[in-house]
N, C-alpha and C positions, 0 to 999 in steps of 0.2 A: 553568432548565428545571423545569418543574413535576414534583411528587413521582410521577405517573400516569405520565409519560414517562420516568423515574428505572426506576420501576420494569419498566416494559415492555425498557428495554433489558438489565437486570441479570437479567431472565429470559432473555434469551438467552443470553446469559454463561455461567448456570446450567446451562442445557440443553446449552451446547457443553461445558464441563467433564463432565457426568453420561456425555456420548456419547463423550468420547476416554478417559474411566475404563473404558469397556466392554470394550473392548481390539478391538472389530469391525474388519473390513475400513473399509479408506477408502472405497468404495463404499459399502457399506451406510449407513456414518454420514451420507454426503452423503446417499443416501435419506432417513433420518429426520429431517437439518435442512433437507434440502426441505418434507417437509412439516409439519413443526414450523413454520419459518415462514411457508408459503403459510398457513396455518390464520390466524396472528397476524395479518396483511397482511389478509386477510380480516376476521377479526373488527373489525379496526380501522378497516375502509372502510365496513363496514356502522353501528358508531358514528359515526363523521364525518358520513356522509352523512345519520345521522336527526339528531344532536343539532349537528352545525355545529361551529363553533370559540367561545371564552370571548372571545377578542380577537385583535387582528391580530397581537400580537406571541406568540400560542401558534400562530394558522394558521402562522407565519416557523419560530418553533420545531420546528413538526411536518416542514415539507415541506423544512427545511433539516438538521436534525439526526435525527429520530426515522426517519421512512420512509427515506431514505439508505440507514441502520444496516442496517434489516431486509432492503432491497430488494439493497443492496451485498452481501449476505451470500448472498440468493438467487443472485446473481449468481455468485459466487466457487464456492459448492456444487454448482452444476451445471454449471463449467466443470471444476470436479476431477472431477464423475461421466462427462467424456467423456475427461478425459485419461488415466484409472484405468482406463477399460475400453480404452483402447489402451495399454495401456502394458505393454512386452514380460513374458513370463514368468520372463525371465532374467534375475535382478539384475544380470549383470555389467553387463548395459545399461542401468541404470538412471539412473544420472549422465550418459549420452551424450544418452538418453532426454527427460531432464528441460529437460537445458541447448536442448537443440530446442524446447521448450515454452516455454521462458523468451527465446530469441531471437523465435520469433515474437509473443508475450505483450507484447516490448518494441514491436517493426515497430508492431502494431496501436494500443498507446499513444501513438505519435508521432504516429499519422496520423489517430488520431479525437480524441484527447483533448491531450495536453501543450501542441498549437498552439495552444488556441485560446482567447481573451477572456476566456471564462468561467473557464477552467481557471485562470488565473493570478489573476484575482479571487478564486476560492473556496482558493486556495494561501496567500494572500496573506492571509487573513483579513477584510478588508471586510465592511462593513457598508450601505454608504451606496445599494447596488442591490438589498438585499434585499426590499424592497416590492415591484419588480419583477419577481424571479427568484422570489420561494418564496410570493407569495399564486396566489391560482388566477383564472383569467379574466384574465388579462396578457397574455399569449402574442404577441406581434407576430410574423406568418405572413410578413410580409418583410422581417424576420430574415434567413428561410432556413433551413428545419428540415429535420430530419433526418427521413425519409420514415415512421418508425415514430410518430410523434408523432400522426400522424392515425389512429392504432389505438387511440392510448391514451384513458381514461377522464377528461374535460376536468372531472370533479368531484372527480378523485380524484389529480391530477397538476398540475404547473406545468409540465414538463417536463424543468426542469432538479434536479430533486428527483432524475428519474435520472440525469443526469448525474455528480449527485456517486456517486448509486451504482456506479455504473460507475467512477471512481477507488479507491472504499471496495473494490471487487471486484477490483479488478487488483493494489492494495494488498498485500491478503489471498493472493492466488494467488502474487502474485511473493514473496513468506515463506515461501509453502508449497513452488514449488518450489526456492525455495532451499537450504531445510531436508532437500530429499530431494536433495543433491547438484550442484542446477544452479548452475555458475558465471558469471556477466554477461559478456556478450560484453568483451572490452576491444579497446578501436580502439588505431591505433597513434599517434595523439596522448598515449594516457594510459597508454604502455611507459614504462616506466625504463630506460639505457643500463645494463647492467652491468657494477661493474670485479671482473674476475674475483682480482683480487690483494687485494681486500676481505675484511677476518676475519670480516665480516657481509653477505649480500646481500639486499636486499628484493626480494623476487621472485614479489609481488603487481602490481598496478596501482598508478600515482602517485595517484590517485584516491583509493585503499583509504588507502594511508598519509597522504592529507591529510585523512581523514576522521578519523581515527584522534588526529592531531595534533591537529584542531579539537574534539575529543571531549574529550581530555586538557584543554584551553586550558578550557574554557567549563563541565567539573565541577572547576576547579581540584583537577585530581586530581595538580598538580607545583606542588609550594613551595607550597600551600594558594593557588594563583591567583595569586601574584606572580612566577612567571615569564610571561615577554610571550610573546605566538604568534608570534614571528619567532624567542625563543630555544629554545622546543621546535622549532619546526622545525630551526632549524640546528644543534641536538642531533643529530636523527634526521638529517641528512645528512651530519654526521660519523660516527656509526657506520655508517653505509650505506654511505657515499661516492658520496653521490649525489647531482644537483639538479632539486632541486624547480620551480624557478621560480617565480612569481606565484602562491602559494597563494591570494591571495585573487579573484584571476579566474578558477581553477581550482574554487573553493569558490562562488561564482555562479552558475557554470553547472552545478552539480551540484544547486543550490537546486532547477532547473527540467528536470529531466531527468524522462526516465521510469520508471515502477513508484516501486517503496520509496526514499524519501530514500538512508536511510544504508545503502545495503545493505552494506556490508563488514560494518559493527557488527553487522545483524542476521546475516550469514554465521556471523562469530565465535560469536553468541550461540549458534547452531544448532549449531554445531562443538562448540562446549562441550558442551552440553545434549545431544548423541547419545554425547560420551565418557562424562559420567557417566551417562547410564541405561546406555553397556553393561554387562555379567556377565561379569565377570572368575574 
């Protein structure tokens, strides 16, 4: 990535750090990174469209990694500025609140986005449909697009540039409302049995603790990586007393699920990060 695109995204960066230093409502922030970015997004369409692209492999650059960021972002900041203005006055609902936002947040992921071709292509890392997917004037219309794509600006878009924004945005949302309380729906495939005569119960999701085991396994943060991921797990189900079953088909289907990969880790991290800022 060229140093001009380096730098345009580390100005965002800068800008979100300046705006959560401010200490403003969440609304208001979302305001000023609306238009912080509409501005950027703008001035970057009006450069494109006079000077063009250096080569094919900066156009791929641009509409796959750079406008994503920005557009992703717009995305995520004006779905907080509508959750924020509904969102009750009474804290005590505010976890009740959240976890509402974050079920529907999931509903809408599965059904526009996690299904489908493209989603697991750009998950998966590939490269080999990128001439495709991120130059502009590609667009095969029997496909089957999504009805908004004939609004969009065909010089300024491939289409699936928002695409990934739209993951970048759901991303972003499903951390934030995690962080403010919301917990992931958990279905009853991914309960634990509990034995109540246990000196320890997990009594999260099986989900949560295979994340947790795969996390341990792969910073060999046990025996400096010489214990196996079969003997941390069967660590943790001795002190549980519990089973786990096929971690590693359980850990599959998590690859490919919706919102945030690991969300437990990021739960925890959140968890953490609200104990130490409280004022003790």
């Amino acid at each position: 990535m060229k140093k001009e695109y380096k730098n345009i995204l580390l100005s965002i960066e800068k800008e979100e750090i300046n705006v959560s230093r401010s200490k403003d409502s969440a609304i208001n922030e979302a305001h000023h990174m609306i238009s912080f970015l509409r501005k950027l997004l703008t001035d970057l369409k009006t450069e494109i469209l006079l000077k063009g692209f250096e080569s094919v492999a900066d156009e791929i650059c641009f509409f796959k990694h750079v406008k994503p960021e920005i557009l992703g972002r717009l995305i995520y900041y004006n779905k907080i500025l509508k959750i924020e203005t509904l969102s009750p006055t009474n804290s005590e609902y505010h976890a009740c609140f959240y976890t509402g936002q974050l079920k529907l947040l999931n509903k809408e992921y599965k059904k526009y986005i996690s299904n489908s071709e493209f989603y697991k292509y750009y998950r998966s890392g590939r490269t080999d449909r990128d001439e495709t997917y991120f130059r502009l004037g590609n667009i095969n219309v029997f496909d089957g697009l999504d009805s908004f794509f004939f609004e969009v600006d065909p010089d300024f878009s491939t289409f699936y540039d928002f695409k990934i924004a739209r993951v970048i945005g759901f991303d972003l949302l499903h951390t934030y409302l995690s962080s403010h309380g919301a917990r992931p729906e958990i279905e009853n495939s991914d309960s634990l049995e509990l034995n109540e005569d246990a000196q320890f119960s997990w009594t999260d999701s099986k989900n949560a603790l295979i994340e947790l085991i795969y996390a341990l396994h792969i910073s060999r943060s046990v025996s400096n990586g010489k214990a196996g991921l079969r003997k941390i797990s069967q660590m943790f189900e001795d002190i549980f007393e519990v089973s786990l079953g096929d971690i590693h088909h359980a850990f599959h289907q998590m690859k490919f699920r919706a919102g945030q990969k690991a969300r437990y880790l990021h739960f925890l991290r959140n968890s953490l990060e609200q104990y130490m800022d409280k004022e003790f």
